[in-house]
C-alpha beads as a LAMMPS data file, in Angstrom:
LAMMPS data file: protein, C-alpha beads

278 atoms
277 bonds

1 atom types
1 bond types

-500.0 500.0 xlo xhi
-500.0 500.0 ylo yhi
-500.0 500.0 zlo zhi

Masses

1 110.0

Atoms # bond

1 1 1 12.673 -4.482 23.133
2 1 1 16.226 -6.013 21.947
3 1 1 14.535 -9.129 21.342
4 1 1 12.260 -7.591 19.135
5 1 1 14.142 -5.399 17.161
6 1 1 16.258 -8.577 16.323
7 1 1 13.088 -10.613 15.042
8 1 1 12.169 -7.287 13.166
9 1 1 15.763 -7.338 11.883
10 1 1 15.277 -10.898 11.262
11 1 1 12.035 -10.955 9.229
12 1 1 13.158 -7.970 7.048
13 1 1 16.504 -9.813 6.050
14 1 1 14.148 -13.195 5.083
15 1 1 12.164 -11.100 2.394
16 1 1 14.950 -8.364 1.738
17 1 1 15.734 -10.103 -1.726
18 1 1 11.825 -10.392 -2.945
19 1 1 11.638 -6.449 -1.660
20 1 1 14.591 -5.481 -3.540
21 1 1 12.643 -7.284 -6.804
22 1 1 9.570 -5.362 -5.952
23 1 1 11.621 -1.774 -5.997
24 1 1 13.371 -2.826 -9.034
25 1 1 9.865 -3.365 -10.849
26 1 1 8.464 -0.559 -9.230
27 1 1 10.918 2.051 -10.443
28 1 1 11.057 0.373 -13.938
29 1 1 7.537 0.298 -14.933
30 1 1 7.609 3.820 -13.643
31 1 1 10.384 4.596 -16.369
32 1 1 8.456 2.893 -18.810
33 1 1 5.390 4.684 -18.162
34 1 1 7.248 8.055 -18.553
35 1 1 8.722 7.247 -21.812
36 1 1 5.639 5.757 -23.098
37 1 1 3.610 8.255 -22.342
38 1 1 5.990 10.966 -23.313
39 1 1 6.431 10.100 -26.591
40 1 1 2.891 8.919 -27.128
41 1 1 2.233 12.458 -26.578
42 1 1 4.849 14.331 -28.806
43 1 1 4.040 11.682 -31.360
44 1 1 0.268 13.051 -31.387
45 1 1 1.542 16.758 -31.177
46 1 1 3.904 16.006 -34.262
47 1 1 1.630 14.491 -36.208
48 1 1 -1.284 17.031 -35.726
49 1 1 1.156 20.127 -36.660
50 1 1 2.414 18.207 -39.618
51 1 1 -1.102 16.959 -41.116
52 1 1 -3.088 19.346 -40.089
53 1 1 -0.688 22.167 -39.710
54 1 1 -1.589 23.000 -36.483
55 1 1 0.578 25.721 -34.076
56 1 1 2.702 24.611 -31.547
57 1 1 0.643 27.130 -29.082
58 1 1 -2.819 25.670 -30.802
59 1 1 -2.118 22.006 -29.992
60 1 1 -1.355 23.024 -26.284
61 1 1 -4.279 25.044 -25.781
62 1 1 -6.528 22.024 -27.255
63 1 1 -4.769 19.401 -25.511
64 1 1 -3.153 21.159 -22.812
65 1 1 0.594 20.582 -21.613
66 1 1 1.888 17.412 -20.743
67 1 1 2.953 17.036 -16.859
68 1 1 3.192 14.253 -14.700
69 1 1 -0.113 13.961 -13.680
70 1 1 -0.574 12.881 -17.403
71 1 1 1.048 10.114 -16.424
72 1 1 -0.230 9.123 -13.075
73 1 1 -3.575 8.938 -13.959
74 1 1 -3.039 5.892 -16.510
75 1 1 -2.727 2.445 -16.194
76 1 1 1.108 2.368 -16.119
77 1 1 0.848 4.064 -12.790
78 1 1 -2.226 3.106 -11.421
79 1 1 -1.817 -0.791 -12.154
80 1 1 1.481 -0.439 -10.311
81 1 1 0.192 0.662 -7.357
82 1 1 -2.065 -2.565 -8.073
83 1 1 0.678 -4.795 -8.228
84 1 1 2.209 -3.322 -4.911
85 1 1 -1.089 -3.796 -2.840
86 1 1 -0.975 -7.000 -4.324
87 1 1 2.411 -7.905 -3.466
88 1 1 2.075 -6.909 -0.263
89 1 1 -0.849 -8.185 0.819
90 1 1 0.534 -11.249 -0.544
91 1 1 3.184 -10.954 1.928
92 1 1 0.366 -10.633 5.270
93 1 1 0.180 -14.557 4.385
94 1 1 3.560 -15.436 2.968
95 1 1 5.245 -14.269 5.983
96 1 1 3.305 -16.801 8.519
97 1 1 2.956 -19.652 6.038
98 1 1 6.170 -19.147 5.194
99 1 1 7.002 -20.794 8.773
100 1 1 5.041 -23.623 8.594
101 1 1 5.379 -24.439 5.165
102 1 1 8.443 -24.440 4.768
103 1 1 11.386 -28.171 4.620
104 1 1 12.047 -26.884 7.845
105 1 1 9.948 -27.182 10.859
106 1 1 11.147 -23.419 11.553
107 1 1 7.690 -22.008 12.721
108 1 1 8.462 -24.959 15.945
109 1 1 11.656 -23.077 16.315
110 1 1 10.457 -19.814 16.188
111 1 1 8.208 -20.495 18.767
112 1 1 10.506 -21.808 21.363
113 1 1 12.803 -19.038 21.373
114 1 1 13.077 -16.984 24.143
115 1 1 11.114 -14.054 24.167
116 1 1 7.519 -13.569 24.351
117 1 1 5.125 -15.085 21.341
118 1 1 3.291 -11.686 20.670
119 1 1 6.951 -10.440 19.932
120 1 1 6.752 -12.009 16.885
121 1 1 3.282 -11.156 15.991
122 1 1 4.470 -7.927 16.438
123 1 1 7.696 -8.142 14.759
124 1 1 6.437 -9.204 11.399
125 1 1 3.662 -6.430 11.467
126 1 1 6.630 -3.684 11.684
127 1 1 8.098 -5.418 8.768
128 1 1 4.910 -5.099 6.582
129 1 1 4.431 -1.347 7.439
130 1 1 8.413 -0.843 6.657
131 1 1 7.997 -2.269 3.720
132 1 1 4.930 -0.480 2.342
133 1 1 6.930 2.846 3.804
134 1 1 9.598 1.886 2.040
135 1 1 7.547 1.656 -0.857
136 1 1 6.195 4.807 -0.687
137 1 1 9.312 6.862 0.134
138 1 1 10.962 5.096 -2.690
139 1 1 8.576 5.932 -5.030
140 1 1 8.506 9.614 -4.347
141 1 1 12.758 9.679 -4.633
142 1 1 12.030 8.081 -7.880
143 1 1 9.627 10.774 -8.982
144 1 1 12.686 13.343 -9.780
145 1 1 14.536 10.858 -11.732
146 1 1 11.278 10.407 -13.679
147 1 1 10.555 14.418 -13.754
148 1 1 14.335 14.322 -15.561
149 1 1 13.432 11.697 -18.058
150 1 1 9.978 13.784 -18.493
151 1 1 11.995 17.108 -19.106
152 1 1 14.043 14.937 -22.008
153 1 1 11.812 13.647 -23.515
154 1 1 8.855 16.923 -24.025
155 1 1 10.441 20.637 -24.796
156 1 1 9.766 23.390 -22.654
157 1 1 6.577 24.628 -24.582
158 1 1 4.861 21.674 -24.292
159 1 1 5.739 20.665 -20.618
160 1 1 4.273 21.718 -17.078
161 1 1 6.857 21.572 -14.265
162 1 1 5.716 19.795 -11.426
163 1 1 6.888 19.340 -8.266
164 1 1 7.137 16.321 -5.659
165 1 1 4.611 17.708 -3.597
166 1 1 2.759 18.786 -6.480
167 1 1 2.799 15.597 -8.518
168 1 1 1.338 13.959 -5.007
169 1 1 -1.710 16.033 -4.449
170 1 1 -4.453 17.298 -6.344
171 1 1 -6.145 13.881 -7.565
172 1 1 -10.288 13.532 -7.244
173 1 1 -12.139 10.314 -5.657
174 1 1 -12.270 9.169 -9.455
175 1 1 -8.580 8.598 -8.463
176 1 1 -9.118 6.707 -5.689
177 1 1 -5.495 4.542 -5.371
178 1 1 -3.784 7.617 -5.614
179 1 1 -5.359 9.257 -2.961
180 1 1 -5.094 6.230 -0.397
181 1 1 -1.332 6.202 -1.581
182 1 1 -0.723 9.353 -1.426
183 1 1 -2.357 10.832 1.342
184 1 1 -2.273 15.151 1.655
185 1 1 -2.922 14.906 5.102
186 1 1 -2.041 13.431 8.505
187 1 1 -5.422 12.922 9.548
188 1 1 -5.733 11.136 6.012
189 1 1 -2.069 9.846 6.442
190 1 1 -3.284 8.182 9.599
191 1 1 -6.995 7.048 8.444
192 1 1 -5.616 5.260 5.338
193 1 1 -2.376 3.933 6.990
194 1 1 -3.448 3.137 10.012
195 1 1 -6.883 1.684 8.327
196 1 1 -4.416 -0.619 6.097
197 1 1 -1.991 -1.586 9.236
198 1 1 -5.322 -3.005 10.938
199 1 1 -6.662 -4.333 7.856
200 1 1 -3.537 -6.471 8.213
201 1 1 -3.824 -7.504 11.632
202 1 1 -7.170 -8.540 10.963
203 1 1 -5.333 -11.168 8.342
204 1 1 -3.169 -12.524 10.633
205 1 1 -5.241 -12.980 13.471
206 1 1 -7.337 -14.777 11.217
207 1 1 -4.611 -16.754 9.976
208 1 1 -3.660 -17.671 13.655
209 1 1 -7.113 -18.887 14.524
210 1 1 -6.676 -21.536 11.155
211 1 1 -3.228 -22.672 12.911
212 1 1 -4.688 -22.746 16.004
213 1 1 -8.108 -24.990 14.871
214 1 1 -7.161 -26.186 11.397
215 1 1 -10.291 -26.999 9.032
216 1 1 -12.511 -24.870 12.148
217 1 1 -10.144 -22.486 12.159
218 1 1 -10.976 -21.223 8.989
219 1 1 -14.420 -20.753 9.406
220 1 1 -13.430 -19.091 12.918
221 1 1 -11.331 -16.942 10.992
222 1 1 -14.031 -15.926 8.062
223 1 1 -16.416 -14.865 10.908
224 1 1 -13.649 -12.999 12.996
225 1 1 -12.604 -10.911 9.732
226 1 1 -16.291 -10.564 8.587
227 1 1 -17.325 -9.626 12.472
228 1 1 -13.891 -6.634 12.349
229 1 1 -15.297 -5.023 9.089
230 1 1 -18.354 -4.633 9.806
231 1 1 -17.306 -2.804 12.629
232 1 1 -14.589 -1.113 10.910
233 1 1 -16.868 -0.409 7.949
234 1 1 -19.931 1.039 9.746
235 1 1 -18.527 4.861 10.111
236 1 1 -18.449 4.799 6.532
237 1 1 -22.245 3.232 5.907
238 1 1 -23.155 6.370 8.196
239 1 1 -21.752 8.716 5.557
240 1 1 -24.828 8.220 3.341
241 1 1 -27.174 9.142 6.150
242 1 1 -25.977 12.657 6.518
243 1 1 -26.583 12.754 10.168
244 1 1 -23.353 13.278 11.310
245 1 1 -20.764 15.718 10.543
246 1 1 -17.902 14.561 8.442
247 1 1 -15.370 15.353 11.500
248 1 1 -17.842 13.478 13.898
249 1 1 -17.336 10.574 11.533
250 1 1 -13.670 10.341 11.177
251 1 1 -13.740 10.290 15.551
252 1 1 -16.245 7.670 14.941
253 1 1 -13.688 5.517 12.379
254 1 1 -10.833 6.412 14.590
255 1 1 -12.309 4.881 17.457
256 1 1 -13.981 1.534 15.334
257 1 1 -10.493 1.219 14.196
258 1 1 -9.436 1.518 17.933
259 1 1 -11.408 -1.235 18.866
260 1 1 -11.394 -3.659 15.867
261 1 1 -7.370 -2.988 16.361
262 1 1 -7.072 -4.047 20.011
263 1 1 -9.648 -7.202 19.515
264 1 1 -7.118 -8.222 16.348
265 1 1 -4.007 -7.441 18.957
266 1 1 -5.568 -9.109 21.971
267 1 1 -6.921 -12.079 19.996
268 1 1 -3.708 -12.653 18.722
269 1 1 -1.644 -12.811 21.400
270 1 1 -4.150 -15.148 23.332
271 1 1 -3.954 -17.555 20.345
272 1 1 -0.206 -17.327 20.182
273 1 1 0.175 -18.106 23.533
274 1 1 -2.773 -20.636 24.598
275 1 1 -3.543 -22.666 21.153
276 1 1 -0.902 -22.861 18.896
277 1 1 1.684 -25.657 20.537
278 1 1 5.084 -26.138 19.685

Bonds

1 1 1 2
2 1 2 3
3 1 3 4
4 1 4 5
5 1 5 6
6 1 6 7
7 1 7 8
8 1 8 9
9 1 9 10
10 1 10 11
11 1 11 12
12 1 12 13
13 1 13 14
14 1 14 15
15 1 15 16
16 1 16 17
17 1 17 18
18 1 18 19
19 1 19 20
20 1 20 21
21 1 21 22
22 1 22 23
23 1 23 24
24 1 24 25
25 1 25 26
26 1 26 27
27 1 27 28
28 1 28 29
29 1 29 30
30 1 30 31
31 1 31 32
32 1 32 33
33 1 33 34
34 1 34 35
35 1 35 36
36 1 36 37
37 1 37 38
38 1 38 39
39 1 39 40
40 1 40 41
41 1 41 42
42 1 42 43
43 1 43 44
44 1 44 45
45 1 45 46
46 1 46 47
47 1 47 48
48 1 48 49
49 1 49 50
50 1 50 51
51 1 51 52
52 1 52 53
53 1 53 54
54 1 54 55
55 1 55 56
56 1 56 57
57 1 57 58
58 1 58 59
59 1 59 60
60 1 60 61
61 1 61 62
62 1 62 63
63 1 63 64
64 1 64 65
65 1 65 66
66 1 66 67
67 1 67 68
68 1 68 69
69 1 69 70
70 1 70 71
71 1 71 72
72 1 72 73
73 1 73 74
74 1 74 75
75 1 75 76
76 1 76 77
77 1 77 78
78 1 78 79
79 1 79 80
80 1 80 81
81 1 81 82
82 1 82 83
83 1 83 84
84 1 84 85
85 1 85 86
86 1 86 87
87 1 87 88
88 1 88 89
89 1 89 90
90 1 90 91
91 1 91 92
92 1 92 93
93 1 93 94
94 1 94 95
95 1 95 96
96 1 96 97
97 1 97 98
98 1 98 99
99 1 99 100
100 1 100 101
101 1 101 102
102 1 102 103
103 1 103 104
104 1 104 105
105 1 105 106
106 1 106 107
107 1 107 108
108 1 108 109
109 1 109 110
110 1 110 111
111 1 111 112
112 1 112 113
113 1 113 114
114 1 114 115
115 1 115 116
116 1 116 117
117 1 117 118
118 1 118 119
119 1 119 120
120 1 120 121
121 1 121 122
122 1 122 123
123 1 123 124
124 1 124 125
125 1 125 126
126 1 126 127
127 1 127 128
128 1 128 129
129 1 129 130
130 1 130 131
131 1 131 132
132 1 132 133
133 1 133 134
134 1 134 135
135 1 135 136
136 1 136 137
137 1 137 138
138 1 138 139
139 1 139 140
140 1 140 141
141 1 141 142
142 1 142 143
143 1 143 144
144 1 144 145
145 1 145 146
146 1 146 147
147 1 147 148
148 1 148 149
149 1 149 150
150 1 150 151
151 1 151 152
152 1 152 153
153 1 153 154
154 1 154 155
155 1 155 156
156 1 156 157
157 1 157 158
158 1 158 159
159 1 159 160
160 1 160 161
161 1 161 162
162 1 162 163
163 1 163 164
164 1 164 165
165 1 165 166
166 1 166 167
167 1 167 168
168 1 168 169
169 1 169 170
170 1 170 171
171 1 171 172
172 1 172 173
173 1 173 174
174 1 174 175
175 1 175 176
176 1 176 177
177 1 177 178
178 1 178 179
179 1 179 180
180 1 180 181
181 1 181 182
182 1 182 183
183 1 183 184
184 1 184 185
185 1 185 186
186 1 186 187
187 1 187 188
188 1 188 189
189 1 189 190
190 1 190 191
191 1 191 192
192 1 192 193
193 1 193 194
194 1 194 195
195 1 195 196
196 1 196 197
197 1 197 198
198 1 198 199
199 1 199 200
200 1 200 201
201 1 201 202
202 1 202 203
203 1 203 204
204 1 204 205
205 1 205 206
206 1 206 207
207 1 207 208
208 1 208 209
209 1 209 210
210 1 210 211
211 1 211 212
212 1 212 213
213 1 213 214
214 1 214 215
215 1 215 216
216 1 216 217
217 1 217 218
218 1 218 219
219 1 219 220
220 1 220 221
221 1 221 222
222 1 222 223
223 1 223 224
224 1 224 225
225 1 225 226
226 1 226 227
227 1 227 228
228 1 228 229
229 1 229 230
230 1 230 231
231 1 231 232
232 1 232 233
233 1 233 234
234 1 234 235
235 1 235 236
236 1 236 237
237 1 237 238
238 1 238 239
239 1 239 240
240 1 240 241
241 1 241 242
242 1 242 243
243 1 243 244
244 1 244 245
245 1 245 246
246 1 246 247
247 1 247 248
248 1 248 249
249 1 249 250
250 1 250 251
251 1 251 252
252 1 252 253
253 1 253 254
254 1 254 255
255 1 255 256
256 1 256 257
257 1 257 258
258 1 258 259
259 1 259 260
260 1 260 261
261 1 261 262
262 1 262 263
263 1 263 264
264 1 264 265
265 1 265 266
266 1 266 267
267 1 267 268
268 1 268 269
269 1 269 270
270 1 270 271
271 1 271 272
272 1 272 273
273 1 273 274
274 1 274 275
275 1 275 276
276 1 276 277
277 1 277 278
């Protein structure tokens, strides 16, 4: 357990910087997205009371009061949570290829240290998932500072007051990044969540089996991953049948996950430690 809380400490500090880039954008397109929307929205409500003399109570009960779901639901906010899936899917393969890409032969000496392969398998998974925690928790500490910037920036009789918990919930499937990212649940905290942490596993077990066969590897890997969501996939095909109940179906996705989950761990740590050689 030492070993591996060293590797996780390890892996963390390699990508700490390019994190600490990723926070800074996240939190300032955020800002910009409040501003800009803000004052898109007074602009409008100026404009319609001066040209068309319209009541300050009028113009709210036609367009309704601005709150941060106003600004959620646009592309400032949605496109960031983009860029973050993005990034950090980016990082399933940077952190491996990272090894073996590198000046350094470093993956040979990663290898060779003394503690068991699937220890690092395991070690840069937990640094994914603190990372997109991270995220996440840092985005909803940043939602206050934005609710102050909001409250500057709209009066009183134009605003709605939201809270943290608030601004998280409350979004339709026509939202659908916001309700992955935020989820209102633990069941859904653990179906999207744990969904994504397998979804990752998945990737690097199929990135093993390319460093492990080369040229086949990659075809090896393409079936594996195509083979895992299938299976992880099918629960949700059954949805459109309406034969089961929608409880029945989340044990069912629970328990594809379960499996596709151990096949990606137990794959993985036979590859580590039978066909990639140091």
């Amino acid at each position: 357990m030492k070993r591996y809380m060293k590797l996780v400490n390890f892996e963390f500090n390699r990508f700490l910087k390019f994190y600490l880039v990723l926070i800074g954008m996240t939190f300032l397109l955020q800002m910009i997205g409040v501003i800009v929307e803000s004052r898109n929205y007074m602009n409008k409500a100026n404009e319609l009371m001066t040209e068309e003399l319209m009541s300050k109570s009028e113009f709210v009960r036609i367009y309704g009061t601005m709150s941060f779901h106003n600004i959620t639901a646009t592309e400032w906010f949605l496109g960031l949570i983009a860029l973050c899936g993005v990034v950090l899917i980016s990082f399933v393969f940077i952190i491996w290829y990272r090894d073996w890409l590198g000046k350094n032969t470093f993956s040979y000496r990663l290898l060779v240290l003394p503690t068991a392969r699937f220890n690092i398998y395991l070690a840069k998974a937990t640094t994914i998932l603190i990372f997109l925690l991270g995220l996440v928790a840092f985005q909803f500490l940043s939602f206050s500072v934005d609710s102050l910037v909001l409250q500057w920036l709209v009066p009183d009789e134009f605003r709605t007051d939201l809270s943290v918990q608030e601004i998280t919930v409350g979004y339709s499937l026509a939202h659908l990044p916001l309700v992955l990212w935020f989820p209102r649940t633990f069941i859904e905290f653990i179906l999207y969540y744990g969904g994504g942490m397998i979804i990752v596993l998945i990737g690097f077990t199929a990135i093993l089996f390319e460093r492990s066969f080369r040229l086949k590897g990659i075809f090896y890997g393409l079936i594996y991953s195509a083979v895992s969501l299938l299976i992880l996939l099918t629960p949700i095909y059954l949805l459109q049948s309406n034969y089961f109940y929608p409880t029945e179906l989340v044990f069912l996705e629970i328990g594809a996950g379960l499996i596709v989950l151990m096949g990606a761990i137990w794959i993985g740590n036979f590859l580590l430690k039978n066909k990639i050689r140091v």
